[in-house]
N, C-alpha and C positions, 0 to 999 in steps of 0.2 A: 502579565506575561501571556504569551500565544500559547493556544493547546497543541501549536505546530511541531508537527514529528520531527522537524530539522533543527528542532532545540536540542539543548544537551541537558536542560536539569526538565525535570517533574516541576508542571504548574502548580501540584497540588501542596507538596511536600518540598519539592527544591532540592530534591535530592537527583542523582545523576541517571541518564539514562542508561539502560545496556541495548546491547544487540545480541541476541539470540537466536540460534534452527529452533524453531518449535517444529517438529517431526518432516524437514524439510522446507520449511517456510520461515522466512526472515524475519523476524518483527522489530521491534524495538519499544520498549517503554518502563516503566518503574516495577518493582518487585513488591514494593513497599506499600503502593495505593493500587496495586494489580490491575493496572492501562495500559494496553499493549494498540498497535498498529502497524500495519507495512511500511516501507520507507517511502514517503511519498505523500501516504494521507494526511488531511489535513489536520483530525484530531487521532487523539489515544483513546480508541471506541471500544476495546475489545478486552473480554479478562481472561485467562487463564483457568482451568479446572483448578480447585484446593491443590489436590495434588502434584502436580504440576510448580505452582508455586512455592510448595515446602521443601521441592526437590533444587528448585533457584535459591532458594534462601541458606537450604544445608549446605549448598555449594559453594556459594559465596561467602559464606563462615567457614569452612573446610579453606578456602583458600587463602584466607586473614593471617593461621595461623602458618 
């Protein structure tokens, strides 16, 4: 599979992409293997502060239930 942003799962894991404001900025990528990039780029180049990601993670458990 492509590391192309215009997928919708994770090359790595195959799990689904989100879209996110990260502090005003679009990104898109996994939560799970933390590759994030703008819509557009051609790979998931970018990760996320710790912090950051455990605030996506509670969120998307907060939202399960």
């Amino acid at each position: 599979m492509s590391r192309h942003v215009a997928s919708t799962v994770c090359f790595q894991c195959r799990k689904a992409l989100i879209e996110i404001d990260h502090y005003g900025e679009r990104l898109i990528g996994c939560v799970e293997c933390n590759r994030w990039g703008r819509p557009g780029d051609k790979q998931l180049v970018m990760e996320l502060m710790e912090e950051d990601i455990e605030a996506l993670r509670y969120w998307r458990a907060a939202k399960k239930q």
